[in-house]
C-alpha positions in Angstrom: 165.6 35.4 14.3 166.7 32.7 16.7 166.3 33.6 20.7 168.3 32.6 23.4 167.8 30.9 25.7 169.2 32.4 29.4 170.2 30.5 32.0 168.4 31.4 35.4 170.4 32.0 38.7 168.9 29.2 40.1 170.5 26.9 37.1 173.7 27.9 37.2 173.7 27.6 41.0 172.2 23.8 41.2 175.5 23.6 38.4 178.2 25.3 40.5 177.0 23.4 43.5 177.0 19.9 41.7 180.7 20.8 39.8 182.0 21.3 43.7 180.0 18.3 44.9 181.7 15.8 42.1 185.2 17.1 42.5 184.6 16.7 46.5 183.4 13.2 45.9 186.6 12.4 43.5 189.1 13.6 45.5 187.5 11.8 48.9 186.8 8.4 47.2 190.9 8.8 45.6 192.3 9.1 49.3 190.2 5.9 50.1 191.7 4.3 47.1 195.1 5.0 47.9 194.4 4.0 52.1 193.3 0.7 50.6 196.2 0.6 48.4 198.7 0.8 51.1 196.8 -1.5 53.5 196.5 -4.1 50.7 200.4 -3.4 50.2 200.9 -4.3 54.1 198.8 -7.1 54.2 200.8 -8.7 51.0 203.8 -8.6 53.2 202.0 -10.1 56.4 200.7 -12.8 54.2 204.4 -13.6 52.6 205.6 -13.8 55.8 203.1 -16.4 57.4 203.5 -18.3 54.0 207.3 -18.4 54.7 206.6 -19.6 58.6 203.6 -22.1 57.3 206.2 -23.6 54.9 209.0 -23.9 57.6 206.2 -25.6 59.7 204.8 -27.7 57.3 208.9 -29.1 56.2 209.6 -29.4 60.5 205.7 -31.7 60.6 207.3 -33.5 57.8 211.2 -34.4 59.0 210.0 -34.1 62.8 212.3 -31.8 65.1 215.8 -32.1 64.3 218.4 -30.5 66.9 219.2 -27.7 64.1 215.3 -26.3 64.5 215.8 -26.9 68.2 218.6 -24.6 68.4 217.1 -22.5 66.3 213.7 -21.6 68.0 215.8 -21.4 71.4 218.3 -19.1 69.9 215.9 -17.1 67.8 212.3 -17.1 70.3 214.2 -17.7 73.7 217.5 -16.0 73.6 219.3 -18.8 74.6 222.9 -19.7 73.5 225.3 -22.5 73.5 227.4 -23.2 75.7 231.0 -21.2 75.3 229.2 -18.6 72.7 229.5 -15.3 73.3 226.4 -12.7 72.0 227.4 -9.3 71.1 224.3 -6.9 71.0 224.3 -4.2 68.6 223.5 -1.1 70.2 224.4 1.8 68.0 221.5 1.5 66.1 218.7 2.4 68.6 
């Protein structure tokens, strides 16, 4: 006749205790996975958008200013306008 084996107290404790430390440790480490996710996500469009103004750079170094880029930065940066134009400032969506 074969005997069993019982499990002490103190086994199935150091068990229960480890089962509740593992999922703790997967579900912490997933939220960190999915914080880096969304920060690599934002600094994928931070990096497309200083590629775009590198290459606008790079093509204004390599023609020199033209008055188009001129008008441009001072419409765009500065606010300015032309003489004669007229701005119209859309307000209804603030």
């Amino acid at each position: 006749m074969k005997k069993k084996r019982k499990c002490g107290v103190v086994t199935k404790l150091f068990l229960c205790t480890f089962a509740i430390y593992a999922a703790f440790t997967l579900i912490s480490l997933q939220i960190k996975i999915n914080d880096k996710k969304s920060e690599i996500a934002k600094l994928s469009g931070e990096l497309a958008k200083q590629k775009t103004t590198n290459a606008e750079l790079k093509e204004v170094l390599d023609n020199g200013l033209n008055d188009e880029y001129v008008a441009k930065e001072a419409r765009d940066k500065l606010g300015y306008a032309s003489p004669g134009e007229r701005i119209f400032v859309d307000t209804s969506s603030k």
